[in-house]
MARVEXVO-493170 format. One record per residue: residue number from 1; residue in one letter; x, y, z of N, C-alpha, C, O in turn. Coordinates in steps of 0.2 Angstrom, whole numbers, plus 2048, in hexadecimal, padded with zeros to 3 digits. Layout:
N
<NUM,'a',<X,Y,Z>,<X,Y,Z>,<X,Y,Z>,<X,Y,Z>>
...
This chain:
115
<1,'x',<D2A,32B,9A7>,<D28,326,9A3>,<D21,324,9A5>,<D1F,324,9AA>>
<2,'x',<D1E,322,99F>,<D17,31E,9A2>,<D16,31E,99A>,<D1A,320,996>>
<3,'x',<D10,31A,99B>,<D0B,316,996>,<D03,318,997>,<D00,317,99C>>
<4,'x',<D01,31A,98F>,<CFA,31B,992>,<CF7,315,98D>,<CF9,312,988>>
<5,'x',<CEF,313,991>,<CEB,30E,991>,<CE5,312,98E>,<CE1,313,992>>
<6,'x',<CE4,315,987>,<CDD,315,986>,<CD8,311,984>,<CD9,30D,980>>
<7,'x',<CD4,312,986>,<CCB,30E,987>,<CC5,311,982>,<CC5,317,97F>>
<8,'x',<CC1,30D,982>,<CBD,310,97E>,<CB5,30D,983>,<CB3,308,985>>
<9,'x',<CB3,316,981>,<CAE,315,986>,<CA7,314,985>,<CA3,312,989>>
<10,'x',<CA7,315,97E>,<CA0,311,97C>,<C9C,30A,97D>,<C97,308,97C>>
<11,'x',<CA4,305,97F>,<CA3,2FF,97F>,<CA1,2FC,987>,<CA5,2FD,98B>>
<12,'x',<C9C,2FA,988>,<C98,2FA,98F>,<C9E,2F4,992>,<C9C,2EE,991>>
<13,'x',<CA3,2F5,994>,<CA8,2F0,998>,<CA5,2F0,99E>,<CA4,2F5,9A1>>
<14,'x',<CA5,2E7,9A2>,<CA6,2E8,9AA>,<CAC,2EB,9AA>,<CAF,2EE,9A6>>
<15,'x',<CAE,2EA,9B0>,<CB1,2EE,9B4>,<CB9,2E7,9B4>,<CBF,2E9,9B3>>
<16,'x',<CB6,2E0,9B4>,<CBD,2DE,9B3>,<CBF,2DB,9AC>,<CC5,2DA,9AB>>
<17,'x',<CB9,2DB,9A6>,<CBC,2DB,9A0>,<CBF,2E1,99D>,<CC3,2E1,998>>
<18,'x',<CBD,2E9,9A1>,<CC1,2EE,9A0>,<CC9,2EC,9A2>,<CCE,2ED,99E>>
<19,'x',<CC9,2EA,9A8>,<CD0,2EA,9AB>,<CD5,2E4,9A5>,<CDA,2E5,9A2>>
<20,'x',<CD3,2DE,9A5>,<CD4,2DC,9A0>,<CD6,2DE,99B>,<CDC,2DE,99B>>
<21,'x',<CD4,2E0,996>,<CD4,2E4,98F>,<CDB,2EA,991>,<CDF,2EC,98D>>
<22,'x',<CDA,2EB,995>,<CE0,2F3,998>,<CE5,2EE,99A>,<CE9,2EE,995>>
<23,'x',<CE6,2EB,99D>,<CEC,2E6,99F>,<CEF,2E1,998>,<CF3,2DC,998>>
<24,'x',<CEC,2E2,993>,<CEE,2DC,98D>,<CEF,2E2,98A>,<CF3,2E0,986>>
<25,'x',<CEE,2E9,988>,<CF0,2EC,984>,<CF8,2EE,989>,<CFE,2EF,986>>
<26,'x',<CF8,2EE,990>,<CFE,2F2,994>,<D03,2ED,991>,<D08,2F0,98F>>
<27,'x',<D03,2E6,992>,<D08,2E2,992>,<D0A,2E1,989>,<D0E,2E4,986>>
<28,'x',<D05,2DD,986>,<D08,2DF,981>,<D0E,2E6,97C>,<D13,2E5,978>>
<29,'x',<D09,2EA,97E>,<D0D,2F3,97D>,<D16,2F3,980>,<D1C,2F5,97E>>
<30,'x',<D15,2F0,986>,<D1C,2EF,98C>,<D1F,2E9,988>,<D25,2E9,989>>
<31,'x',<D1C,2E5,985>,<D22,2E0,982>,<D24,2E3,97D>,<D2A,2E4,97D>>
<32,'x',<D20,2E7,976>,<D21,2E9,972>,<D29,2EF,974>,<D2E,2ED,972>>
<33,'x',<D28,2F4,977>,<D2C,2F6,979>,<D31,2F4,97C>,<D34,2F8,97F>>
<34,'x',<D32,2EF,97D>,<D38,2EC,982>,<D3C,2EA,97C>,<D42,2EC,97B>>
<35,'x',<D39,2E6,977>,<D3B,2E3,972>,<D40,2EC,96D>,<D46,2EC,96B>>
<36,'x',<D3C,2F0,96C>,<D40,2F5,969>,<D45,2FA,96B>,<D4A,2FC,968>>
<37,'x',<D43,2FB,972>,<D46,2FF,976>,<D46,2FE,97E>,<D42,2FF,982>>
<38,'x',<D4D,2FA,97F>,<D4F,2F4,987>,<D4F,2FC,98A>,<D4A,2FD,98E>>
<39,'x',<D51,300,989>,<D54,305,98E>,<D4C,309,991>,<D4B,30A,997>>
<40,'x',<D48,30C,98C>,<D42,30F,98C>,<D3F,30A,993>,<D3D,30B,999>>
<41,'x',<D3F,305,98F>,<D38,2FD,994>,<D3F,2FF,99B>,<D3C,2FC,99F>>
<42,'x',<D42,2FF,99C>,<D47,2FD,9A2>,<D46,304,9A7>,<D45,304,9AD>>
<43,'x',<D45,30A,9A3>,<D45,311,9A5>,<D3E,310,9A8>,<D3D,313,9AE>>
<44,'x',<D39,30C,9A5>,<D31,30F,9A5>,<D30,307,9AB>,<D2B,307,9AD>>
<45,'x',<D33,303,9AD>,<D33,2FD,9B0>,<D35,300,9B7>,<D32,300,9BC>>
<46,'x',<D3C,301,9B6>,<D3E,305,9BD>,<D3D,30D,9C2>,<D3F,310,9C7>>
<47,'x',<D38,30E,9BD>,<D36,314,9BF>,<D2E,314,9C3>,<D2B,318,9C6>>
<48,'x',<D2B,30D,9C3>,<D24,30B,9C4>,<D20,309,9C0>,<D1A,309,9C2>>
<49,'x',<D22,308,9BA>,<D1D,306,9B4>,<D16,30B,9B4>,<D11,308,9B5>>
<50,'x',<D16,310,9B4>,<D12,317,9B6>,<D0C,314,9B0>,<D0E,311,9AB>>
<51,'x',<D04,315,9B1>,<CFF,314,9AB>,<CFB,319,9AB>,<CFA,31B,9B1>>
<52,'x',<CF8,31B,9A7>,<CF1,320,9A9>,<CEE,31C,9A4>,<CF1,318,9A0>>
<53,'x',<CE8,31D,9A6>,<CE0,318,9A3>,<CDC,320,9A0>,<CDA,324,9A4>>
<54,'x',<CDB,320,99A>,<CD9,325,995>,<CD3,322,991>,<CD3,31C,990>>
<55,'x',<CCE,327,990>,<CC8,323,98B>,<CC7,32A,986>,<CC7,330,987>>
<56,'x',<CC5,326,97F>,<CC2,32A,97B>,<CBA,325,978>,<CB7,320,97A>>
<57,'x',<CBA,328,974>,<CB2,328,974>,<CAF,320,96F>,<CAA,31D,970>>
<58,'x',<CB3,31F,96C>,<CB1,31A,966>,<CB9,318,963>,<CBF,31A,965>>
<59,'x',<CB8,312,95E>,<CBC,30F,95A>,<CC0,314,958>,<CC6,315,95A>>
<60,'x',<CBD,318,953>,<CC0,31E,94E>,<CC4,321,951>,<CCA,321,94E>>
<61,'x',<CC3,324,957>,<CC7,328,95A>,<CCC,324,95E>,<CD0,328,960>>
<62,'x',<CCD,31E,960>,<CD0,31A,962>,<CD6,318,95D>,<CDB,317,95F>>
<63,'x',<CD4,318,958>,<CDA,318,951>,<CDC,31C,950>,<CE2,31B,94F>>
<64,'x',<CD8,325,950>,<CDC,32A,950>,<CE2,32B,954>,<CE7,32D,951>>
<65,'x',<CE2,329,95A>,<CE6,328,961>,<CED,324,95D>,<CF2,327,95B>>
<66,'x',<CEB,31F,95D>,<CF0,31B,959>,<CF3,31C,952>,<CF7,317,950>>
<67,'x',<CF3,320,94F>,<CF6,322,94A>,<CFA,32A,94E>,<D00,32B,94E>>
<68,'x',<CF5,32D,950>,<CFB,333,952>,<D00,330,956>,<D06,330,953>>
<69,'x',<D01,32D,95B>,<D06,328,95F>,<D09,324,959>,<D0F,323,95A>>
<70,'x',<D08,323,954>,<D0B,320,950>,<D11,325,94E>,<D18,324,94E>>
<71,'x',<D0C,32C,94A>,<D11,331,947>,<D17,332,94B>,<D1C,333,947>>
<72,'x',<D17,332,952>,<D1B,334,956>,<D22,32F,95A>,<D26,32F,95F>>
<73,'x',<D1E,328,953>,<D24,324,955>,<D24,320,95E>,<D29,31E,961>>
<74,'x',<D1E,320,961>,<D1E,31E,963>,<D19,315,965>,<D14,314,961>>
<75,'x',<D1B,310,96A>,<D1A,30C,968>,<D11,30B,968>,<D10,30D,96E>>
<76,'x',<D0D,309,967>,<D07,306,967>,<D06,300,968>,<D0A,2FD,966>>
<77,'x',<D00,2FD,96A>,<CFD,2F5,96C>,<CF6,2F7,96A>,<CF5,2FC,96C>>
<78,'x',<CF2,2F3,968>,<CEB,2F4,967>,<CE6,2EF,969>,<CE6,2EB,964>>
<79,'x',<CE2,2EC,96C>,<CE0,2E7,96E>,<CD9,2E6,96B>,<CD5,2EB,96C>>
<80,'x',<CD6,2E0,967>,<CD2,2DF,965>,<CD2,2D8,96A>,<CD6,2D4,96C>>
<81,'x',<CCA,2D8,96A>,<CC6,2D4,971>,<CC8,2CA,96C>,<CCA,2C9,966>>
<82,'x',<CC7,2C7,970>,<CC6,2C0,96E>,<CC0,2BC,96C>,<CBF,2B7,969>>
<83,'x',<CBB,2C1,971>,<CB4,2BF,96F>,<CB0,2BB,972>,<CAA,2B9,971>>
<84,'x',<CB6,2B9,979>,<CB2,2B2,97D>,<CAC,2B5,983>,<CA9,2B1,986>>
<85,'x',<CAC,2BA,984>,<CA8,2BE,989>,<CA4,2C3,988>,<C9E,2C2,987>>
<86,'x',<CA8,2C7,988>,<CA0,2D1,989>,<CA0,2D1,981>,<C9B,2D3,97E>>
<87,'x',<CA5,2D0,97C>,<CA6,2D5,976>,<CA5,2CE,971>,<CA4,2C8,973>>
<88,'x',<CA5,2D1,96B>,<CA3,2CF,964>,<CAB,2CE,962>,<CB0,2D2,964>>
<89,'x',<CAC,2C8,95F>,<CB4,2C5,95E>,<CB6,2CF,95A>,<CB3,2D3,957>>
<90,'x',<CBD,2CE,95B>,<CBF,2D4,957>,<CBE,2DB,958>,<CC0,2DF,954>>
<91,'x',<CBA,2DC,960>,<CB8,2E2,960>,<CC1,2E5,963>,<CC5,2E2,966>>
<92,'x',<CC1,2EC,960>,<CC7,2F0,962>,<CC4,2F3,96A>,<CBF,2F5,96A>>
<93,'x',<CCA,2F2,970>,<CC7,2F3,974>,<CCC,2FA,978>,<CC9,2FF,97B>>
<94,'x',<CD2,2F8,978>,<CD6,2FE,97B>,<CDE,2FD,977>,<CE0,2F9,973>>
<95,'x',<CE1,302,979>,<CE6,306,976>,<CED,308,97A>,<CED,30D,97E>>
<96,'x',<CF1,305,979>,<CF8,306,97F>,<CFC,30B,97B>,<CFA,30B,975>>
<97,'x',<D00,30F,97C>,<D03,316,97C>,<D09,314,980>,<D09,314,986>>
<98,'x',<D0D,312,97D>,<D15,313,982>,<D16,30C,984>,<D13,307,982>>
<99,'x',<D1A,30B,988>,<D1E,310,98D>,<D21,315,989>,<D22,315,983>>
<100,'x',<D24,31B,98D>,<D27,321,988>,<D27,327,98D>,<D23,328,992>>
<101,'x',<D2B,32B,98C>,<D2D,331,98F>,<D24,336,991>,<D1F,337,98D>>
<102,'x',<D25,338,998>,<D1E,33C,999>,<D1B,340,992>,<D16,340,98E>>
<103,'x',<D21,345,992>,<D1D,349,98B>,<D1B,348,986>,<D16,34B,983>>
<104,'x',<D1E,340,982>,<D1D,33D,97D>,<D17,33B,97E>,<D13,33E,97A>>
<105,'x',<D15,336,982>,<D0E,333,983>,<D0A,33A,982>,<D06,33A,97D>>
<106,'x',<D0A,341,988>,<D07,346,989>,<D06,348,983>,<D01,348,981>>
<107,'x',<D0A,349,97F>,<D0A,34C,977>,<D04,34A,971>,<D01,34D,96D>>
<108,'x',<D03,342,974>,<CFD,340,970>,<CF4,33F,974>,<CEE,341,972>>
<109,'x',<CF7,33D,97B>,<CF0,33D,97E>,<CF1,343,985>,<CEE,344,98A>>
<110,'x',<CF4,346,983>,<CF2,34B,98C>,<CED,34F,989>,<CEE,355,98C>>
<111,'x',<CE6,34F,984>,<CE0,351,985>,<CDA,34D,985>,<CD4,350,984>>
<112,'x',<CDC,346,988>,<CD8,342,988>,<CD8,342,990>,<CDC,344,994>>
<113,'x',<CD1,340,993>,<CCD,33E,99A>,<CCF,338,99C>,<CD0,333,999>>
<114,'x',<CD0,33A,9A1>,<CD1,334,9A5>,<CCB,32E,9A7>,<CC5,32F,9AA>>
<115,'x',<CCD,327,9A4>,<CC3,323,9A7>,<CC3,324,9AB>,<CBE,322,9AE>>
């Protein structure tokens, strides 16, 4: 089990508005999925909450990400900024995948680089 955390890298983030933005797509995505499927968040909770941190290049392709995860029935979270700091209100900043079975997630992003 694990959850992947995609980023986009075009967006000049510190280092702790990165982390930020990755921790508000993780939790949110982990409520979502808790809410659908108790057993999945329970399997993916007791096994160490596993994450990889993934980047693609821009918006566009950060949407692409999010519609194949979609196809696959898999859960999504998407995080757009607040606007109070580095970003412009509204900007899309990362992209939660899972929790979900290794393959599953791997099916969508295991050709994606690790940040």
């Amino acid at each position: 089990m694990k959850q992947a955390i995609v980023v986009r890298s075009d967006l000049s983030l510190s280092k702790g508005k990165l982390a930020a933005q990755v921790a508000h797509a993780s939790v949110k995505a982990s409520h979502e999925i808790e809410g659908i499927d108790e057993r999945k968040w329970k399997k993916w909770m007791n096994s160490g909450a596993k994450k990889v941190i993934l980047k693609v290049k821009d918006k566009e392709t950060l949407f692409e990400y999010k519609r194949r995860a979609e196809r696959k029935n898999l859960v999504t979270s998407i995080i757009r900024d607040a606007g109070y700091t580095e970003l412009p209100e509204g900007t899309y900043t990362t992209l939660a995948i899972g929790p979900d079975e290794d393959e599953a997630i791997n099916s969508v992003t295991g050709n994606l680089p690790l940040l």
